[in-house]
C-alpha positions as CSV (number, residue, x, y, z in Angstrom):
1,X,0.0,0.0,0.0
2,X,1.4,3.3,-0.9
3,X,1.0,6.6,0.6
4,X,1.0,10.3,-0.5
5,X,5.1,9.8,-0.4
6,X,5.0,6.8,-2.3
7,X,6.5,4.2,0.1
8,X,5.1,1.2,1.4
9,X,2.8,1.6,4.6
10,X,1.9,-1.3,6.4
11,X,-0.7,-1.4,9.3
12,X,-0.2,-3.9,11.2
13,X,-2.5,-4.9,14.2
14,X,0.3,-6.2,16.8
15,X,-2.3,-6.7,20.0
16,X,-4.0,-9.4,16.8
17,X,-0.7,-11.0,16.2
18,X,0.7,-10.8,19.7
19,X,-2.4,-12.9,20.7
20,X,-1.7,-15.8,17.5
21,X,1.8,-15.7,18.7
22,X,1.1,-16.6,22.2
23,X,-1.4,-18.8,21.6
24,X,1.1,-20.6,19.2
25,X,3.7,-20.6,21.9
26,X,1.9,-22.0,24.5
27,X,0.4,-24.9,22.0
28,X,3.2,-26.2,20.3
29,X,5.1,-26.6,23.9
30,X,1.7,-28.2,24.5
31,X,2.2,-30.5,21.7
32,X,5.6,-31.6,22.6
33,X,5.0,-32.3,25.6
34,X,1.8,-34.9,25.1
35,X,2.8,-36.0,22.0
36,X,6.4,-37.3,23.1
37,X,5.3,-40.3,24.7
38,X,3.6,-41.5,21.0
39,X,5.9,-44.0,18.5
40,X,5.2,-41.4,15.8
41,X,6.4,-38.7,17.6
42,X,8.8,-37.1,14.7
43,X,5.8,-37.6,12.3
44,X,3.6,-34.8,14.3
45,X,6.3,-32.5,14.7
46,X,7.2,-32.5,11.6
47,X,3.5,-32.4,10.4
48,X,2.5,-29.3,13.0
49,X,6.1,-27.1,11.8
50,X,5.5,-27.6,8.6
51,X,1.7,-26.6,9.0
52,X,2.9,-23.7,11.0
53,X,5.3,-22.7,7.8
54,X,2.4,-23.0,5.4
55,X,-0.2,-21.1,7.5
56,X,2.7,-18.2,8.5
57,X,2.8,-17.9,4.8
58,X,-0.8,-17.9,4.6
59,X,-1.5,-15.2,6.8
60,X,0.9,-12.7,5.3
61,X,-0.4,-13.2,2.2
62,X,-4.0,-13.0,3.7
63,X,-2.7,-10.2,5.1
64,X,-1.3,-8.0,2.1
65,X,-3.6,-9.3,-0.1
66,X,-6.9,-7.1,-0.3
67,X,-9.4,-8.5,1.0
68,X,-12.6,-7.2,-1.1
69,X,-11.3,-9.5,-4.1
70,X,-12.9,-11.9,-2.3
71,X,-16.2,-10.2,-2.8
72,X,-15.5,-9.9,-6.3
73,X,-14.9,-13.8,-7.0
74,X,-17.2,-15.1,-4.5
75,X,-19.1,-17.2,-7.0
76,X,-16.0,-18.5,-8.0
77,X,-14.9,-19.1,-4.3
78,X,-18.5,-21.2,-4.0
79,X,-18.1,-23.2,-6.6
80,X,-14.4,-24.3,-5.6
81,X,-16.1,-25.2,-1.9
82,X,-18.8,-27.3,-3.7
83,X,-16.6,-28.9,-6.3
84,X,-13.8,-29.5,-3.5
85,X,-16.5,-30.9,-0.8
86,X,-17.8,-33.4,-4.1
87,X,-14.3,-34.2,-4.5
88,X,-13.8,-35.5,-1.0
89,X,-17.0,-37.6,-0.8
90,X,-15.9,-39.3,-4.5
91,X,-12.2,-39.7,-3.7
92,X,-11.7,-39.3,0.2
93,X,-9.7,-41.0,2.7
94,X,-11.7,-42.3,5.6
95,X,-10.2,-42.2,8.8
96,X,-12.5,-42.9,12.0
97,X,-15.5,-43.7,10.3
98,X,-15.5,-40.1,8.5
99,X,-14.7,-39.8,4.6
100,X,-13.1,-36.7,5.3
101,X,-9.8,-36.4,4.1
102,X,-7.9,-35.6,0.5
103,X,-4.6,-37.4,0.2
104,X,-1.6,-36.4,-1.6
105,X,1.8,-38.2,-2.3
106,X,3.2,-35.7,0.6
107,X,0.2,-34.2,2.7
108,X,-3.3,-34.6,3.5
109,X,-5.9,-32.0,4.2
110,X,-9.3,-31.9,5.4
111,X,-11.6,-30.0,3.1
112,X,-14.1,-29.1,5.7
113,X,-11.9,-26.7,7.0
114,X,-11.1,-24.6,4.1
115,X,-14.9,-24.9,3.0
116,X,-16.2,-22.9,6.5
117,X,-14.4,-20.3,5.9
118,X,-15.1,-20.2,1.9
119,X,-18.6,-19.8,2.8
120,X,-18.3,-17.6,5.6
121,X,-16.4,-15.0,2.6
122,X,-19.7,-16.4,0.2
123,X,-21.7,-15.1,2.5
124,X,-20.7,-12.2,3.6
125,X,-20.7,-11.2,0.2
126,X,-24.5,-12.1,0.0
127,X,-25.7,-10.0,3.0
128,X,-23.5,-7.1,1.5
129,X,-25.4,-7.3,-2.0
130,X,-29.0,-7.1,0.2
131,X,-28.5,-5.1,3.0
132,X,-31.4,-2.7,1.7
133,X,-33.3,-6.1,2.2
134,X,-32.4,-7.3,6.1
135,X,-35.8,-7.0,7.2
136,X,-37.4,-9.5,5.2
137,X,-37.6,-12.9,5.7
138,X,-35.8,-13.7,2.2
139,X,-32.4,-12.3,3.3
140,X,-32.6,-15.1,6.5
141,X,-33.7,-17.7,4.2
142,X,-31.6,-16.9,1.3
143,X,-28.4,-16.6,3.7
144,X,-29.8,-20.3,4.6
145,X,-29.4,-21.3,1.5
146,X,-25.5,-20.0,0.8
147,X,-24.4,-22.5,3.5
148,X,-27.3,-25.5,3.6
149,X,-25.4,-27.4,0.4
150,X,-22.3,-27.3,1.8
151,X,-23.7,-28.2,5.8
152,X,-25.2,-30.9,3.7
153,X,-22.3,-32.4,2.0
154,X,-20.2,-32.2,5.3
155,X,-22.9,-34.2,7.0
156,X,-22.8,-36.6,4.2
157,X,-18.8,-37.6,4.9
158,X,-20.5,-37.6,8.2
159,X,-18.4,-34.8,9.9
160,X,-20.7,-33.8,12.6
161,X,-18.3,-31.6,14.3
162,X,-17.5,-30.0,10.6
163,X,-21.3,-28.6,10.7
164,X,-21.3,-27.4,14.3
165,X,-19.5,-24.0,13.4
166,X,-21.7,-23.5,10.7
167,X,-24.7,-22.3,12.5
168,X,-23.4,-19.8,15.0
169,X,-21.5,-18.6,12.6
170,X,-24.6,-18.1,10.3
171,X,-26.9,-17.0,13.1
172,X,-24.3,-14.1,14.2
173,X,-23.4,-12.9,10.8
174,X,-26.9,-12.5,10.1
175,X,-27.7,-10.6,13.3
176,X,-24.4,-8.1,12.5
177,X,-26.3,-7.4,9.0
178,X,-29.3,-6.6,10.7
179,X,-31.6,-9.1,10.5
180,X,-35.3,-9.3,11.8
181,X,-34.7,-10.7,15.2
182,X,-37.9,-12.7,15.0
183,X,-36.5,-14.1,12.1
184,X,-33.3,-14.9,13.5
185,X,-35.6,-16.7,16.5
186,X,-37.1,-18.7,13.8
187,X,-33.5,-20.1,12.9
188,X,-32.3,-20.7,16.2
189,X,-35.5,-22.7,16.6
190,X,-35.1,-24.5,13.7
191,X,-31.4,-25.3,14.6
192,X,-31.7,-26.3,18.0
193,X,-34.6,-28.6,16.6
194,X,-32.1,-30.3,14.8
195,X,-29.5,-30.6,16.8
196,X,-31.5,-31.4,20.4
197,X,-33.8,-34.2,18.8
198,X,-30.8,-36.8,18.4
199,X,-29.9,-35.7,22.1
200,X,-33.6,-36.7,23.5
201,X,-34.2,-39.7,20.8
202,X,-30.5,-41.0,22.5
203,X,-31.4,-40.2,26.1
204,X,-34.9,-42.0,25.7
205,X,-33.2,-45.1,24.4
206,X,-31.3,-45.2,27.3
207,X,-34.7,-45.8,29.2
208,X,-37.2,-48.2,27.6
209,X,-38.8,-49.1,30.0
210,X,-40.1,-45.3,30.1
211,X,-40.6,-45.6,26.2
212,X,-42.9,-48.5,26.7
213,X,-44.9,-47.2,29.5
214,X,-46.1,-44.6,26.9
215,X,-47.6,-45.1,23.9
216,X,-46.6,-40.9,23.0
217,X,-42.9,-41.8,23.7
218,X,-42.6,-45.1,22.4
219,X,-44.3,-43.1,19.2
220,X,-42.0,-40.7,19.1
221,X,-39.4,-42.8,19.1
222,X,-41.0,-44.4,16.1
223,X,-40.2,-40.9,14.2
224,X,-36.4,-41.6,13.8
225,X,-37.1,-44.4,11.5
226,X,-38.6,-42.0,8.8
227,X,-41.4,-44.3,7.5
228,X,-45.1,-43.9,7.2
229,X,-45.2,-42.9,11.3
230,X,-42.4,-39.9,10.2
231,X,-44.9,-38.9,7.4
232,X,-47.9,-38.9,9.9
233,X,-46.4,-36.1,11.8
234,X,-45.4,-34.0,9.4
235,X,-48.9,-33.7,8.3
236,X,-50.5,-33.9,12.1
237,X,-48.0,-30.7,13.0
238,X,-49.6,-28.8,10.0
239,X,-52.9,-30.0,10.5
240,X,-52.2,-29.5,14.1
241,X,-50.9,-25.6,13.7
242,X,-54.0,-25.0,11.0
243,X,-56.6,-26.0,13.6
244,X,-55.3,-24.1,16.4
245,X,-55.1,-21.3,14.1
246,X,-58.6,-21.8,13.0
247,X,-59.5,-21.8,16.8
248,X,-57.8,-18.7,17.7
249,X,-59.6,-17.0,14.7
250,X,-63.2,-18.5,16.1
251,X,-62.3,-17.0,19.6
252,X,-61.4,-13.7,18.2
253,X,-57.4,-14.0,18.8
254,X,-56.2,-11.2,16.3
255,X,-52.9,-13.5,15.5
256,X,-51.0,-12.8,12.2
257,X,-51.3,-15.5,10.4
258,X,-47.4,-16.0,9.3
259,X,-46.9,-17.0,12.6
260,X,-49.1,-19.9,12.3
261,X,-47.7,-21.3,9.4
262,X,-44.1,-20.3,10.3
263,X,-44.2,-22.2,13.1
264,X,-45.6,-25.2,11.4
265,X,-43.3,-25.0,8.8
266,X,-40.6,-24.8,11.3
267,X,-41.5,-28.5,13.6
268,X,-41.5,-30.0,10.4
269,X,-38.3,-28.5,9.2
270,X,-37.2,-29.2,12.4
271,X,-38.2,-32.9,12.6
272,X,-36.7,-33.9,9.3
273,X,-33.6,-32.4,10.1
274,X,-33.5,-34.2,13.1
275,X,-34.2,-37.2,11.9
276,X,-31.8,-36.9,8.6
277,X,-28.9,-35.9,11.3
278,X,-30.0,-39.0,13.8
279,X,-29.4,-41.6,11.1
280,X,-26.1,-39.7,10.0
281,X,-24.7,-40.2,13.8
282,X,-21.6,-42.8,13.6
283,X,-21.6,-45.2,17.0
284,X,-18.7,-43.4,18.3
285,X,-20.5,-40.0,17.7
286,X,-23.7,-41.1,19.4
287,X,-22.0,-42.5,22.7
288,X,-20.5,-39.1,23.0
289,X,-24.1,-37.9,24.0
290,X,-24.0,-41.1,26.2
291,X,-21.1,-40.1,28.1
292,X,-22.5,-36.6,28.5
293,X,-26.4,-37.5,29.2
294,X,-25.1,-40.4,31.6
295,X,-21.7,-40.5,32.2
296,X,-21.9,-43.4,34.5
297,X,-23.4,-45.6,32.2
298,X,-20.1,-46.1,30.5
299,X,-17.6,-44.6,33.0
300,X,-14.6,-46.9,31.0
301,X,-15.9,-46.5,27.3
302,X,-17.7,-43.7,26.4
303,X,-17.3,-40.8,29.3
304,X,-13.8,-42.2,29.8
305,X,-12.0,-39.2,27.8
306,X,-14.0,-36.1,29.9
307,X,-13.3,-37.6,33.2
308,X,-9.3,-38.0,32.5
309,X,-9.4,-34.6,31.0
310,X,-11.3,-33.5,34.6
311,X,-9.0,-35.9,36.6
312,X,-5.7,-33.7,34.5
313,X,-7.0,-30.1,34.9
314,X,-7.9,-30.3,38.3
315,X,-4.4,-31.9,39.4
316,X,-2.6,-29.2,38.0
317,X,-3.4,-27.0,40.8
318,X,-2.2,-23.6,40.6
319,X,0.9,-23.6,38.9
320,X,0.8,-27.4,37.1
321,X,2.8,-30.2,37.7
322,X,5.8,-28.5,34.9
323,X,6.2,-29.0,31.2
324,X,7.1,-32.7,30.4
325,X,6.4,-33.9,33.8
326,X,1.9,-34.3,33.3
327,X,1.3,-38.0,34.8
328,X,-2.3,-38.7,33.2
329,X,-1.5,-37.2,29.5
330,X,2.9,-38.6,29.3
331,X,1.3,-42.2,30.7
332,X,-1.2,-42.4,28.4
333,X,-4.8,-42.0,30.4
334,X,-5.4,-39.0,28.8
335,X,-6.6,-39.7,25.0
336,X,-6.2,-37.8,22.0
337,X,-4.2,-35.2,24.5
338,X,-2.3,-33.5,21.3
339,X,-5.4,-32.6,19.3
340,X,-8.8,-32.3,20.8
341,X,-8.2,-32.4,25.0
342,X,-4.9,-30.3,24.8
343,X,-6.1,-27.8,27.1
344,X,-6.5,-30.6,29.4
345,X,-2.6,-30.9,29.2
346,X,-2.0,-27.5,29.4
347,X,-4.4,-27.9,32.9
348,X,-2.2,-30.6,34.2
349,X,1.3,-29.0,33.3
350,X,0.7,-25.0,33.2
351,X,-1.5,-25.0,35.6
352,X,-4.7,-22.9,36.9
353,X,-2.1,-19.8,35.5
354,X,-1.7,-21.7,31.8
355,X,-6.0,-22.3,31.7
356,X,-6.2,-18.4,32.5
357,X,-3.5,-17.4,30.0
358,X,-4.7,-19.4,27.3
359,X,-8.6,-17.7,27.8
360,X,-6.7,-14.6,28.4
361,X,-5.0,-14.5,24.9
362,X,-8.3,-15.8,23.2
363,X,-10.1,-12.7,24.9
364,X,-7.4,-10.4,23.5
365,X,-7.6,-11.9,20.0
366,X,-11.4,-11.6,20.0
367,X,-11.3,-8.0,21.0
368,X,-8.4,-7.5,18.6
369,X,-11.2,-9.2,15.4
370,X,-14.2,-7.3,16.8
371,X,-12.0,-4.1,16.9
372,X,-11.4,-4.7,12.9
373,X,-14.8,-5.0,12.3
374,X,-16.1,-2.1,14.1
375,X,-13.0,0.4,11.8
376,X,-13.5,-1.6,8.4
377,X,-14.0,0.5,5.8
378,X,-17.0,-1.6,4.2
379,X,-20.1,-3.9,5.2
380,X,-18.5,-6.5,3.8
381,X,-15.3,-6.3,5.6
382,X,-17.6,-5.8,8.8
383,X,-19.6,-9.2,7.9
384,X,-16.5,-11.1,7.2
385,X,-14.6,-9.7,10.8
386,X,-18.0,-10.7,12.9
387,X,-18.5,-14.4,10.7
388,X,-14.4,-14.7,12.1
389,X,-15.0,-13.9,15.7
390,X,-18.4,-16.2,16.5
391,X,-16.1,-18.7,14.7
392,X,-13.6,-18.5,17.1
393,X,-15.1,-18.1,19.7
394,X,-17.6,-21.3,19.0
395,X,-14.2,-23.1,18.8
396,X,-13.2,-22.1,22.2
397,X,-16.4,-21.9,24.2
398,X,-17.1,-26.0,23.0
399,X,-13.4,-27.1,23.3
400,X,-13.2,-25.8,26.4
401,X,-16.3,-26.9,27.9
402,X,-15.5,-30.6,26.6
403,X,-12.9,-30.7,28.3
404,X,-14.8,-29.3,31.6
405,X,-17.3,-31.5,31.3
406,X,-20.3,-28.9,30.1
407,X,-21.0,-29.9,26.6
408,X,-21.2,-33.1,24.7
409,X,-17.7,-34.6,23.6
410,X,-17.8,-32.7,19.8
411,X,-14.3,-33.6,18.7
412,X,-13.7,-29.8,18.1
413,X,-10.0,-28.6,17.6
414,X,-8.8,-25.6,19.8
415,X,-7.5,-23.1,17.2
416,X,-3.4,-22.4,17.5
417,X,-3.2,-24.9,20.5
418,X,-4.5,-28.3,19.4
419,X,-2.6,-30.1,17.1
420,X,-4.1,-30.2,13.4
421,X,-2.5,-28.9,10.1
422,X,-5.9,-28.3,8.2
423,X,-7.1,-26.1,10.7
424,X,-3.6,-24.3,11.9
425,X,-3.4,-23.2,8.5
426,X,-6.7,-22.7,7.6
427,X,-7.0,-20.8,11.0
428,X,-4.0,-18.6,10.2
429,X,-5.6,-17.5,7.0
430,X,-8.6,-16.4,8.6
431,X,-6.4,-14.2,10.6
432,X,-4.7,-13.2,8.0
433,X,-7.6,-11.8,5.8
434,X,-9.0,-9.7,9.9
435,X,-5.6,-8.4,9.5
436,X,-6.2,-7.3,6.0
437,X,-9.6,-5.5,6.8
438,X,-7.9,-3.7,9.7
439,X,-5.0,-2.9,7.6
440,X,-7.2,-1.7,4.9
441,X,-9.4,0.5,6.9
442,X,-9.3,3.4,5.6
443,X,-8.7,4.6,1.8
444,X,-5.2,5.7,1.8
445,X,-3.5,3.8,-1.4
């Protein structure tokens, strides 16, 4: 970028990149230390160094490149996320049950990532284009259907915790573009529909003997095998929602009728959904809600992971037990301690003091995003900023709370700690393009 002088002026947010470079710090000591114990322990260092080459190279180009091109060749950008999420499904490696991965003579990457944050661009472009349109419910629905092709096709690998970002991120890039609030109510509903029927049909099948002492439950459980009793209900909710409008009308309850059929159209939405997502649920993924619905059902199987990660934190103490030296994750109770329960390790070795600097730096690099969404110099730039920091922050808040025992086991990643080159790179990108909006934020070349 030049200025009136004619040199090159960079603006470069160092409170943004002080934050990625302590959070990098702190997760690659992480990594050596719980990874050391594993035969393949030179294979994951040299994986994580060279993914933190490629994604340093990533965000400086993210960074000096400008950003709004993206806006420009965002249909291009959509059809590369479609084509590339095709690609996996046809010619994919599977790994854990999920058909997930693209496999070259020297690397593998996991497309997923790299599509999120494709669509997140996609769609900030398409809020831009109908701002002049956020009250209506065709910018809600239409943003809908930017990212339901590509929630589809990760659900069809099935990468359930691939989808989990997409609907936060959705829900608060439409609220930042000003989106009818009842609308965005109508979303969430439809969402947590979705996503909470699996977690009841799962807890009820824990109990049959309370399924069987009702012939509503044991109906409802019917529902997940998507047959004539599926079909039934459909048609009963909308028959259902037409009578009680009909009622309310007869008894002189001046209710719009949207509502009525919104609603309708909603438990239906909702059950299907619900359904179609039940029957994508791997075993593995479906004792997850075991462990967290009953964790002593299955103390040694399926809750096993979320009470070593509980048993590492809490040994820590205040200052941890010292780098190298964490008993449960360097003997091997604690699994998958490199990638998805590394802030478990840091618990055990940093201590209560490593916990709080971790969420610390994560604060300061969500300030540090909101902060270049609130100087960019265009909507988009704004969209894109706020899609980044519910993101991010959906990523911490669920990686976290895993490992505390608060939410269900997700298998999410925690960005710049937890060991993963598709999303340390992919990750640093994002950064790199917030860096770019805040460098960019006012008209000066």
């Amino acid at each position: 970028m030049k200025s009136e002088h004619g040199f090159i002026r960079v603006r470069v947010d160092w409170g943004l990149v002080g934050a990625m470079l302590g959070l990098l710090a702190i997760g690659t000591v992480a990594i050596l230390s719980a990874a050391s114990p594993l035969p393949y322990y030179s294979a994951i260092l040299q994986k994580h160094f060279l993914a933190l080459g490629v994604g340093t190279i990533l965000f400086v180009f993210g960074m000096g490149f400008n950003y709004q091109i993206f806006q420009d060749q965002s249909k291009v950008i959509y059809a590369l996320v479609i084509l590339i999420m095709i690609a996996v499904l046809v010619f994919g490696e599977t790994q854990r049950g999920t058909k997930g991965w693209l496999k070259f003579p020297f690397f593998s990457f996991q497309p997923s990532e790299i599509a999120r944050l494709g669509t997140l661009l996609v769609l900030a472009n398409f809020l831009d284009r109908r701002a002049k349109s956020s009250h209506r419910v065709s910018y809600v629905l239409g943003a809908f259907g930017v990212t339901l092709p590509v929630m589809a096709l990760i659900l069809m690998e099935p990468d359930f915790s691939g989808i989990l970002p997409m609907f936060p991120m959705l829900l608060a890039m439409l609220y930042c573009g000003g989106a009818n609030l009842a609308h965005l109510l109508a979303m969430g509903s439809y969402g947590a529909l979705s996503f909470a029927l699996p977690l009841v049909w799962t807890m009820l099948s824990l109990n049959p003997d309370l399924t069987q002492s009702s012939v509503i439950l044991e109906s409802f459980m019917r529902l997940r095998e998507f047959d004539v009793p599926f079909l039934i209900a459909i048609g009963g909710i909308l028959l259902g929602t037409f009578t009680v409008f009909k009622l309310m009308r007869a008894l002189r309850f001046n209710a719009p009728t949207p509502i009525f059929i919104v609603a309708g159209v909603i438990l239906s939405a909702g059950l299907a959904s619900g359904v179609f997502v039940d029957h994508q649920l791997k075993g593995y993924q479906r004792n997850r809600f075991v462990a967290f619905l009953v964790p002593e059902a299955d103390p040694r199987g399926a809750a096993y992971n979320v009470r070593q990660a509980q048993v590492a934190i809490g040994s820590g103490g205040l200052w941890g037990k010292g780098v190298f030296s964490g008993t449960q994750s360097r003997l091997g109770f604690l699994p998958e301690r490199h990638t998805d329960f590394i802030y478990a390790v840091i618990g055990e070795e940093m201590g209560f003091v490593g916990t709080m600097a971790v969420l610390a730096l994560y604060m300061l690099l969500l300030w540090r995003i909101v902060h270049a969404a609130r100087v960019a110099r265009d909507r988009y730039g704004y969209l894109v900023c706020c899609g980044m920091a519910a993101v991010t922050a959906f990523y911490l808040l669920v990686n976290v709370g895993m490992c505390l025992g608060l939410v269900p086991v997700a298998g999410v990643p925690l960005p710049f700690v937890s060991y993963g080159g598709s999303n340390l790179a992919v990750t640093l990108l994002s950064m790199g393009i917030v860096a770019s909006v805040y460098s960019r934020r006012h008209a000066f070349y």
